[in-house]
PANU-7236 format. One record per residue: residue in three letters; residue number from 1; x, y, z of N, C-alpha, C in turn. Coordinates in steps of 0.02 Angstrom, whole numbers, plus 50000, padded with zeros to 5 digits. Example, Ala and Ser with C-alpha at 12.3 -4.5 7.8 and 13.67 -1.06 7.14 Angstrom:
BEGIN
[r ALA; 1; [50660; 49716; 50390]; [50615; 49775; 50390]; [50660; 49835; 50390]] [r SER; 2; [50642; 49888; 50354]; [50684; 49947; 50357]; [50645; 50002; 50394]] 
This chain:
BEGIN
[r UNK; 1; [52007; 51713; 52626]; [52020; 51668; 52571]; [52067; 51613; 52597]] [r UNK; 2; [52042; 51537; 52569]; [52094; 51485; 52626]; [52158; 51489; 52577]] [r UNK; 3; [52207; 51463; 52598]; [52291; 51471; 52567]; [52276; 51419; 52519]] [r UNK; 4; [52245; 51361; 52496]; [52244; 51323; 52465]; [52201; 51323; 52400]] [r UNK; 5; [52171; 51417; 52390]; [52119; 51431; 52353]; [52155; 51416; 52281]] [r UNK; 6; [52119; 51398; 52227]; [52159; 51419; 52168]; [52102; 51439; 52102]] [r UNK; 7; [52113; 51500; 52079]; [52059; 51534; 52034]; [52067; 51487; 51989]] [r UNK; 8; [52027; 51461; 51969]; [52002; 51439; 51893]; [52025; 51464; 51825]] [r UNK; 9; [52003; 51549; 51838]; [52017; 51616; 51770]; [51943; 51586; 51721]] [r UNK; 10; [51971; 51597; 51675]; [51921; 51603; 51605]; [51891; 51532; 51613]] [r UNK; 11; [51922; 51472; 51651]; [51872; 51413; 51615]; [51805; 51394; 51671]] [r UNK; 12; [51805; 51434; 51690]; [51712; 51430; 51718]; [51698; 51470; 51689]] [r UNK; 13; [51701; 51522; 51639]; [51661; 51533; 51603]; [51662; 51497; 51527]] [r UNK; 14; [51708; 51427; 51510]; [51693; 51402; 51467]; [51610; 51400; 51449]] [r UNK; 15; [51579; 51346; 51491]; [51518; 51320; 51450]; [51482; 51384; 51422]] [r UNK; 16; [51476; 51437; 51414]; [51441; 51499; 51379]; [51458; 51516; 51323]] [r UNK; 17; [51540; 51469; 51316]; [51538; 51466; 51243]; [51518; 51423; 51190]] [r UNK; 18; [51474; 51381; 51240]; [51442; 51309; 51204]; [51372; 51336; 51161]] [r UNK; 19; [51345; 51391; 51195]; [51302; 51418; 51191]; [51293; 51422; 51129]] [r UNK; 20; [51226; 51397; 51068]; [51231; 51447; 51016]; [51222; 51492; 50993]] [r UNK; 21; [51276; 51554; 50961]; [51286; 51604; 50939]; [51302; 51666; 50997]] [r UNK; 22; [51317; 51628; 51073]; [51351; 51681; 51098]; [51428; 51711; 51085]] [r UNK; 23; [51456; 51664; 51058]; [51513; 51689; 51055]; [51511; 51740; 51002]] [r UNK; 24; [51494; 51710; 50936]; [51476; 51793; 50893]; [51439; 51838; 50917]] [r UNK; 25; [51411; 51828; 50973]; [51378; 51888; 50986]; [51415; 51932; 51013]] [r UNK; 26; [51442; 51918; 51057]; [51502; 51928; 51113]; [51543; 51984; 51058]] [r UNK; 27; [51562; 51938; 51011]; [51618; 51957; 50957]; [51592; 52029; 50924]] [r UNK; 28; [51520; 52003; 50904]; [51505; 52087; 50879]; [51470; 52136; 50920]] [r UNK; 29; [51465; 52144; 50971]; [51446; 52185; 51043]; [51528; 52225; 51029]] [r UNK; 30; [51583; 52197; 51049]; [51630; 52229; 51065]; [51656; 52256; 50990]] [r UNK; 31; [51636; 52220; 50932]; [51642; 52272; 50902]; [51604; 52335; 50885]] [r UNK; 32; [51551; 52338; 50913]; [51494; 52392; 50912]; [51530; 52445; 50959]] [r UNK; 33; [51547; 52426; 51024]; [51577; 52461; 51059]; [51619; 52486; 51044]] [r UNK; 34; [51676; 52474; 51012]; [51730; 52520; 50987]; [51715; 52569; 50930]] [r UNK; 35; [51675; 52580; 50908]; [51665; 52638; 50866]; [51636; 52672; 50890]] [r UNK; 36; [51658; 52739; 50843]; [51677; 52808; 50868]; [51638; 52838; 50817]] [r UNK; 37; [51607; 52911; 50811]; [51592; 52962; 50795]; [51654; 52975; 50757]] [r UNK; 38; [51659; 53013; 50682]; [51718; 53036; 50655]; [51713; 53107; 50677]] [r UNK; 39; [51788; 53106; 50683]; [51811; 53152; 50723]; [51812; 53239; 50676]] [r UNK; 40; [51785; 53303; 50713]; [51775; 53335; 50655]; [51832; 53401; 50670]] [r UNK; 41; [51858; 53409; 50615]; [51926; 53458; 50627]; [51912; 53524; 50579]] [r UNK; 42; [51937; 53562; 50618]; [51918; 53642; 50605]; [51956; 53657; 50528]] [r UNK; 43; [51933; 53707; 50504]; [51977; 53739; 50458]; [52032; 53763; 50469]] [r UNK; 44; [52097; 53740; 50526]; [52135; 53756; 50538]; [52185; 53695; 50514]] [r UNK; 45; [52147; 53642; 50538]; [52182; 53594; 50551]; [52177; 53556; 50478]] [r UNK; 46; [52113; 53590; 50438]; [52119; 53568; 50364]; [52161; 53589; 50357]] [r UNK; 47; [52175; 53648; 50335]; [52263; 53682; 50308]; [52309; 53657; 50308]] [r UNK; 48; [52344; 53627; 50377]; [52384; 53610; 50413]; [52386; 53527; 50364]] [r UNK; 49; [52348; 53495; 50370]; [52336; 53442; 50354]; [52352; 53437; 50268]] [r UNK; 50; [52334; 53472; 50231]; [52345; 53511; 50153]; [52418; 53532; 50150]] [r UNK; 51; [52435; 53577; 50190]; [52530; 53580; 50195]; [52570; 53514; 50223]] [r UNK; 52; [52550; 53496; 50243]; [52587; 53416; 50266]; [52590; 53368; 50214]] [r UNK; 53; [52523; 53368; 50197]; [52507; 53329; 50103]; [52552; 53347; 50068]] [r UNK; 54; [52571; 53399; 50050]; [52583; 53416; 50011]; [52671; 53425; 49993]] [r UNK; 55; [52683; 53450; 50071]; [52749; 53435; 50101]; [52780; 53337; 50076]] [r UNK; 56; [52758; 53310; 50101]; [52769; 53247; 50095]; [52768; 53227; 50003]] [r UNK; 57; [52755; 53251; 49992]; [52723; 53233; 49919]; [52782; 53257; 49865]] [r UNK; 58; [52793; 53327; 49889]; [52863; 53352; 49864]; [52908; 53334; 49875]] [r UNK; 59; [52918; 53304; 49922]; [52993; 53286; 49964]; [53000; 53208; 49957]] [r UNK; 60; [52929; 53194; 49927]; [52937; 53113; 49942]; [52965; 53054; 50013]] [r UNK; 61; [52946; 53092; 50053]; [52956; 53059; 50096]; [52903; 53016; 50134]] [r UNK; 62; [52922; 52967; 50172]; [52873; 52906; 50196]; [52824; 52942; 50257]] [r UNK; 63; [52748; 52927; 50248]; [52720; 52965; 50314]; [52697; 52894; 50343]] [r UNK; 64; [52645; 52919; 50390]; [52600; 52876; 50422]; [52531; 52931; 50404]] [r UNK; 65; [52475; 52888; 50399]; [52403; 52926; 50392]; [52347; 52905; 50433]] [r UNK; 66; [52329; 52929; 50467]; [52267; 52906; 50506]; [52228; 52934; 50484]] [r UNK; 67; [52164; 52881; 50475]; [52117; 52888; 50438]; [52030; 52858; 50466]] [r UNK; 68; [51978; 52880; 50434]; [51925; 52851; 50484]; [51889; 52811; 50434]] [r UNK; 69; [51868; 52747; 50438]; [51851; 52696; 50411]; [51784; 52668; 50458]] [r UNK; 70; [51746; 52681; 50448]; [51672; 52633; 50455]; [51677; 52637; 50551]] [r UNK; 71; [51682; 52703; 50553]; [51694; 52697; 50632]; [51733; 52662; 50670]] [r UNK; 72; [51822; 52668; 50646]; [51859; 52669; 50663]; [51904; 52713; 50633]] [r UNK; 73; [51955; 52723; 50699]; [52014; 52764; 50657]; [52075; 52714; 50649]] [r UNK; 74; [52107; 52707; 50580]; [52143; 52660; 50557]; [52215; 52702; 50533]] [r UNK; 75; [52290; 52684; 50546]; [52327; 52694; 50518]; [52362; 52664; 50452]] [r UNK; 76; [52386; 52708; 50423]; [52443; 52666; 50364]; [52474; 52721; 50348]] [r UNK; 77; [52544; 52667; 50304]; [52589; 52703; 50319]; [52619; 52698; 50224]] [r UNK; 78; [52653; 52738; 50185]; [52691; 52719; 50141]; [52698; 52803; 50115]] [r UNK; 79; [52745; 52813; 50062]; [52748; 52876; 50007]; [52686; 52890; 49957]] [r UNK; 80; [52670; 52952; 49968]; [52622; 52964; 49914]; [52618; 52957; 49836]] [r UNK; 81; [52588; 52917; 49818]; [52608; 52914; 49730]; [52574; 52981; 49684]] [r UNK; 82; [52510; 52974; 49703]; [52465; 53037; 49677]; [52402; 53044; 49711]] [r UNK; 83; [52415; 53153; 49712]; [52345; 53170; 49756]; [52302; 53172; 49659]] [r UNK; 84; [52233; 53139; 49682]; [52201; 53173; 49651]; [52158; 53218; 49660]] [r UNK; 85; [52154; 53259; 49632]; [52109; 53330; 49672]; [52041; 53322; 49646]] [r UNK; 86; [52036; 53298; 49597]; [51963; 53306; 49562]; [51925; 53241; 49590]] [r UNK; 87; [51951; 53184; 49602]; [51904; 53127; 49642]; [51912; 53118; 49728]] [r UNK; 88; [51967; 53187; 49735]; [51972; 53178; 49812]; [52004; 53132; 49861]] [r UNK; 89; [52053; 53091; 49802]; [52080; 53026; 49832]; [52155; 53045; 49834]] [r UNK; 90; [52177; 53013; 49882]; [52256; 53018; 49901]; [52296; 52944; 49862]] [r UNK; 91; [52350; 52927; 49839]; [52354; 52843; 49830]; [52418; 52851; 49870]] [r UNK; 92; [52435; 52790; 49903]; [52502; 52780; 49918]; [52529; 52725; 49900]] [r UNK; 93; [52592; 52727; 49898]; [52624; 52660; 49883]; [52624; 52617; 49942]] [r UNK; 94; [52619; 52551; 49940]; [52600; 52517; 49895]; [52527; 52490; 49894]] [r UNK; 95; [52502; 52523; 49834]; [52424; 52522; 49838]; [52366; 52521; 49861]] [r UNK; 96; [52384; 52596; 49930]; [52345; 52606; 49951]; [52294; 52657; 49940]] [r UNK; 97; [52230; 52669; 49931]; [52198; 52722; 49918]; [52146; 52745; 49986]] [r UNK; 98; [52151; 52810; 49988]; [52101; 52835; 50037]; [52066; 52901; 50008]] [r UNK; 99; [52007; 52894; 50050]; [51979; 52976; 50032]; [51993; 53030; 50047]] [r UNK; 100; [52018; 53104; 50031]; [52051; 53140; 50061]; [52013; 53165; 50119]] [r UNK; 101; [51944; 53156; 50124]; [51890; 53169; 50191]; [51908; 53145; 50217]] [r UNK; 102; [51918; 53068; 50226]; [51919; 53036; 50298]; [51986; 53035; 50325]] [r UNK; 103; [52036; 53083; 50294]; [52108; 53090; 50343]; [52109; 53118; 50396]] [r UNK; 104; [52123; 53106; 50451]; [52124; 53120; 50514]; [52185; 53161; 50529]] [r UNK; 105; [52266; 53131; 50525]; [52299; 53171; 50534]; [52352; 53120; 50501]] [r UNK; 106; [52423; 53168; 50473]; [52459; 53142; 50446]; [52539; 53169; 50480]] [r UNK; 107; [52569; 53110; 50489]; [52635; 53130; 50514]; [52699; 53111; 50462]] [r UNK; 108; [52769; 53162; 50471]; [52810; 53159; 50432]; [52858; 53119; 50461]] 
């Protein structure tokens, strides 16, 4: 390599973004790629997951929840306002709602 070399980087590959509709394409490829299979957890880790709920709920204290959304796993974070058991939904403040299926794991 001569001493006087100097990389370019990203702008030789400018003109490909002139292209039309590569760049969205580009854009939704890599989002195709990042999704995942939801992740499937034993009846152990339901339990576990149900005493933590529930823990938090009594004590009122702030969690974090990871959760699986359209083939991703997504966090959030706030105090539980109300489990409902009969529609399966968790709410948290401030106005968040999730399904109690797609919880992944919850920390105190």
């Amino acid at each position: 390599m001569p001493s006087g070399y100097v990389d370019r980087g990203i702008i030789k590959w400018a003109p490909f973004d002139a292209l039309v509709g590569y760049g969205a394409m580009i854009r939704e490829l890599k989002l195709r790629l990042g999704k995942r299979d939801k992740p499937v957890l034993s009846d152990d880790q339901f339990v576990e997951l149900n005493q933590r709920l529930h823990m938090a709920f009594y004590q009122e204290s702030e969690i974090s929840i990871t959760y699986y959304d359209q083939g991703y796993l997504k966090t959030t974070f706030g105090k539980i306002k109300k489990i409902d058991t009969v529609a399966k939904v968790i709410i948290l403040t401030p106005f968040a709602r999730l399904n109690a299926i797609d919880i992944i794991d919850i920390n105190l």
